[in-house]
NUMARBA-536903 format. One record per residue: x negated, y negated, z negated of N, C-alpha, C in turn. Coordinates in steps of 0.1 Angstrom, whole numbers, padded with zeros to 4 digits, always signed. Layout:
residues N
XYZXYZXYZ;...
end
This chain:
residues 149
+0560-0521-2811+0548-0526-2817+0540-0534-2806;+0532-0545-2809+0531-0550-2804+0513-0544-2802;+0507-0549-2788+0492-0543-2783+0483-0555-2794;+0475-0551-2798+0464-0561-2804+0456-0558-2800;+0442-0569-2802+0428-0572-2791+0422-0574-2812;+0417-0562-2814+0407-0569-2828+0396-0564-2828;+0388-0578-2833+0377-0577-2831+0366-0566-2839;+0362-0559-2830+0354-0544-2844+0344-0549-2854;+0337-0560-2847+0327-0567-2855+0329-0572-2873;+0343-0580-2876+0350-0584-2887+0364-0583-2889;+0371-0568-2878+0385-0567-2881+0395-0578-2880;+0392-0592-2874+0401-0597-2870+0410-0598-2856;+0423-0605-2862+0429-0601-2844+0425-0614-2838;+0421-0607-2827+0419-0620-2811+0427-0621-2808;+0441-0616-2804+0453-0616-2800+0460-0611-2802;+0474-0609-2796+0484-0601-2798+0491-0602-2787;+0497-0587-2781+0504-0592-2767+0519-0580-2772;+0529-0588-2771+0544-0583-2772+0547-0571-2761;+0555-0566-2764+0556-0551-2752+0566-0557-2749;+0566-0553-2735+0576-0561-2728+0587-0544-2725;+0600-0550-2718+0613-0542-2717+0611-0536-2707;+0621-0523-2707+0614-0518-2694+0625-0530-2677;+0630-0536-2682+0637-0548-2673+0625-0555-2668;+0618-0562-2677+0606-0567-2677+0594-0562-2669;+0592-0547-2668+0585-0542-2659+0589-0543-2646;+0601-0540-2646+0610-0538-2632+0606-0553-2623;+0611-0562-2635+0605-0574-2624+0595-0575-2623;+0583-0577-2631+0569-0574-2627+0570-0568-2611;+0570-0552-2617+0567-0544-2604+0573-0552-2587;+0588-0556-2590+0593-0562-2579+0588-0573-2572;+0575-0581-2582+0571-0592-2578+0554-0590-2574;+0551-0581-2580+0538-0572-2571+0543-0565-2558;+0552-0563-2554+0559-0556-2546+0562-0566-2533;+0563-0578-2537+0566-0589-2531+0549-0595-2526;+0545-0595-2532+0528-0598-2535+0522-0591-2521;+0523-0580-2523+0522-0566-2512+0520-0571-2502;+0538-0571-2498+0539-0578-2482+0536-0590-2482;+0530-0594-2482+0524-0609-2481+0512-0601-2480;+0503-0601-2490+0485-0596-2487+0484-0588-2478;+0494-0579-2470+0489-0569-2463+0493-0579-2454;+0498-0591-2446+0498-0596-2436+0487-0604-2437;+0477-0606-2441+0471-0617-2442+0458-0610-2439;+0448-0617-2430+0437-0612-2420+0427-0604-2431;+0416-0596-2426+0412-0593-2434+0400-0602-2439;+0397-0612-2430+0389-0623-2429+0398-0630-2449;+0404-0634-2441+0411-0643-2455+0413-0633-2470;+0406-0622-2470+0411-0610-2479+0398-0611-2483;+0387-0609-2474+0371-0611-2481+0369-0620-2485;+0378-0633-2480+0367-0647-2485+0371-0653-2502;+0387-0643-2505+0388-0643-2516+0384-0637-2524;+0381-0625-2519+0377-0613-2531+0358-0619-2532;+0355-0627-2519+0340-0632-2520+0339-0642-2529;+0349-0652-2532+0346-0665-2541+0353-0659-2560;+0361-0646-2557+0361-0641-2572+0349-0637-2576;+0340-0631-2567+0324-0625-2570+0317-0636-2576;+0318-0646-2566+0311-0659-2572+0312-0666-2587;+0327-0664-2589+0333-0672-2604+0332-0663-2616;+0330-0646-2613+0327-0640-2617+0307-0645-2620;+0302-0645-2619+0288-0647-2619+0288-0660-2622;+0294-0672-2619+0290-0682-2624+0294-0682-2638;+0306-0678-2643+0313-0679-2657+0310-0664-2669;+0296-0659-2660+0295-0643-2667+0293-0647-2681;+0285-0656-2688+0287-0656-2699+0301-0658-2707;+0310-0665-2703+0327-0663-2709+0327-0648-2707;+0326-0647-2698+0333-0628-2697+0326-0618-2706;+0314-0622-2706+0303-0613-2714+0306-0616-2733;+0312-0626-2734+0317-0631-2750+0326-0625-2749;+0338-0625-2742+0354-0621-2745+0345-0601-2746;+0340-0599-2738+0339-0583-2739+0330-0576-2754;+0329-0587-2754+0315-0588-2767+0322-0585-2780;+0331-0594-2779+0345-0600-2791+0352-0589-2792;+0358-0586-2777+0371-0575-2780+0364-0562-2782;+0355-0556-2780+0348-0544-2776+0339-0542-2782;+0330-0547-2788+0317-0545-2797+0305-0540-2786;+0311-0548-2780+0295-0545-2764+0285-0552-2769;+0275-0548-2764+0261-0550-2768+0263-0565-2760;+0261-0580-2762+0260-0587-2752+0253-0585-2740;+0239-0580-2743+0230-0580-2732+0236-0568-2720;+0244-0556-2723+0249-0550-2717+0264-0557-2712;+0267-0566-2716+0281-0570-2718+0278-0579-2703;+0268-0592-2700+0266-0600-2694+0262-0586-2681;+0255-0576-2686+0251-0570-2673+0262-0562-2666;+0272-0558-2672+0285-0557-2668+0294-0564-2661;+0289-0574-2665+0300-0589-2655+0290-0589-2646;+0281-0591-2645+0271-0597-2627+0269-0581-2622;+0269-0569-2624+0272-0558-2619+0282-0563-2610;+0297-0561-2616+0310-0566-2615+0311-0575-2606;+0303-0585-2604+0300-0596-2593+0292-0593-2583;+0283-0585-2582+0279-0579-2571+0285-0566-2566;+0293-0559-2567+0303-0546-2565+0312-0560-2553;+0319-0569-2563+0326-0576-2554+0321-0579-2544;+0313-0588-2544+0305-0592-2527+0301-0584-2521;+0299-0567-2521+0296-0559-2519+0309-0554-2507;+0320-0550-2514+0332-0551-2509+0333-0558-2501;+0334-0574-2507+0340-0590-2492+0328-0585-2480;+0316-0578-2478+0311-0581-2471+0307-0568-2461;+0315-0556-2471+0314-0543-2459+0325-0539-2459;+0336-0542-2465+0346-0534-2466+0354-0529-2451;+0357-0540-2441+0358-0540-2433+0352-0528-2422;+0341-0526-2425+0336-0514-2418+0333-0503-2419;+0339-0503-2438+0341-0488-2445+0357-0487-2441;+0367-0494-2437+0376-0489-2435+0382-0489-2420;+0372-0492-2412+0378-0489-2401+0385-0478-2396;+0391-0476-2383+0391-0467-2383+0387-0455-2373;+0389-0446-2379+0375-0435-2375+0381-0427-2363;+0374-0426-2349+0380-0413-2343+0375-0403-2347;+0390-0394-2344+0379-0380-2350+0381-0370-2334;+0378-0357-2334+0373-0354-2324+0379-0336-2323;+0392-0337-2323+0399-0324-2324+0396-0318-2312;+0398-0302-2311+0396-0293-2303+0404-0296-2292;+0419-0300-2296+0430-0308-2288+0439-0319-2286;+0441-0327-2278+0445-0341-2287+0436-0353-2290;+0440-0363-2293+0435-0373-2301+0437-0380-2310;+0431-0378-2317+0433-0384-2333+0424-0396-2339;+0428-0403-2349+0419-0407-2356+0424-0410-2369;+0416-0414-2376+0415-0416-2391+0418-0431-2398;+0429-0435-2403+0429-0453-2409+0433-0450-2421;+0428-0460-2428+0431-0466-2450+0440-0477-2441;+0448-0473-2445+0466-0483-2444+0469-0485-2462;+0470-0499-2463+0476-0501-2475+0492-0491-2478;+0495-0489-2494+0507-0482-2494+0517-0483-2503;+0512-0496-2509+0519-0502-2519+0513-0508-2535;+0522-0513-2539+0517-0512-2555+0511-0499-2563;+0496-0503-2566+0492-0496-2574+0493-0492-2587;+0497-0484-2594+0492-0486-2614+0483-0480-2614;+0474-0485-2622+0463-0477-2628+0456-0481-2643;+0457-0468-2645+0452-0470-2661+0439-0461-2661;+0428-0475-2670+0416-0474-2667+0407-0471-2683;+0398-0467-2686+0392-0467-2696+0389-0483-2703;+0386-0485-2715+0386-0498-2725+0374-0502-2723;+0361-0491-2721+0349-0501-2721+0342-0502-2716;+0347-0502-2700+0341-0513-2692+0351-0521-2681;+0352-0525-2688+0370-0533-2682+0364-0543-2669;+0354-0549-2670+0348-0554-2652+0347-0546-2645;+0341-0539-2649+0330-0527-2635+0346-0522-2637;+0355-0516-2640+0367-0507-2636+0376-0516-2626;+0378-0527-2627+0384-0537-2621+0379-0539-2609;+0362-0539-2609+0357-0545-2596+0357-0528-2588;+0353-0520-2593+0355-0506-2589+0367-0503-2584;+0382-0507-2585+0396-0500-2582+0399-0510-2578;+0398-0522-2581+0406-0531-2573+0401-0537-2562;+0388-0538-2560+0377-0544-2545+0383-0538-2536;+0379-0523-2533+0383-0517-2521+0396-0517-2515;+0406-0515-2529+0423-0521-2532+0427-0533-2521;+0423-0538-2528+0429-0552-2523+0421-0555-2510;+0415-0549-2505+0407-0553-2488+0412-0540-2483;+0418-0530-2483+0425-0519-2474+0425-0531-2460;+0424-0522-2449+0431-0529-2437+0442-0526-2433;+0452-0536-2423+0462-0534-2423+0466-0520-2413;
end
């Protein structure tokens, strides 16, 4: 069966999305997988300044995002639009500390030396609640995708 997007407002469908094989995941996964090593080589500089201009496109286009959530979800718009520029400030929030939330930490054992690093560890899945699909995105995926190497 296939996933549908309908709208609660007058029960029609916005879309329809085919379930894909589980072959079809495999490649997915393999090509997130590929994705991976590549983003974990790439500075963290070049990791903020993306996750900084999604913040941006996010806020400049909040009204598209605040319609689509409005449509598919039965969100209040006024809460809907304040969900996407939430969402857009979470991100820039991230591009612009993340870096020194994840440094890494010495710590200070009785013996030895240690310390503490967020090392990326691969592809993530995560399955998120339906209604608030920005703020979950900008919540799991910000700190995600800016791990240091």
């Amino acid at each position: 069966m296939a996933y549908q997007s309908i709208n609660p407002f007058d029960n029609r469908l916005v879309q329809s999305f085919a379930e894909i094989t589980d072959q079809q995941l495999e490649v997915k996964v393999a090509a997130a997988t590929e994705c991976f090593v590549a983003w974990k080589k790439t500075s963290y500089a070049h990791r903020a300044g993306i996750m900084a201009r999604a913040a941006v496109l996010l806020h400049e286009q909040a009204e598209h995002f605040a319609q689509i959530m409005t449509m598919e979800m039965g969100k209040r718009i006024s809460e809907a639009r304040g969900e996407v520029q939430f969402s857009s400030q979470i991100l820039t929030y991230y591009a612009e500390n993340a870096e020194r939330f994840l440094a890494a930490v010495k710590l200070h054992p009785t013996a030895g030396e240690a310390h503490m690093e967020s090392s990326p560890i691969g592809v993530i899945f995560g399955v998120e609640p339906w209604n608030f699909p920005y703020y979950q995105l900008a919540r799991v995926a910000g700190p995600q995708l800016l791990t240091s190497r």
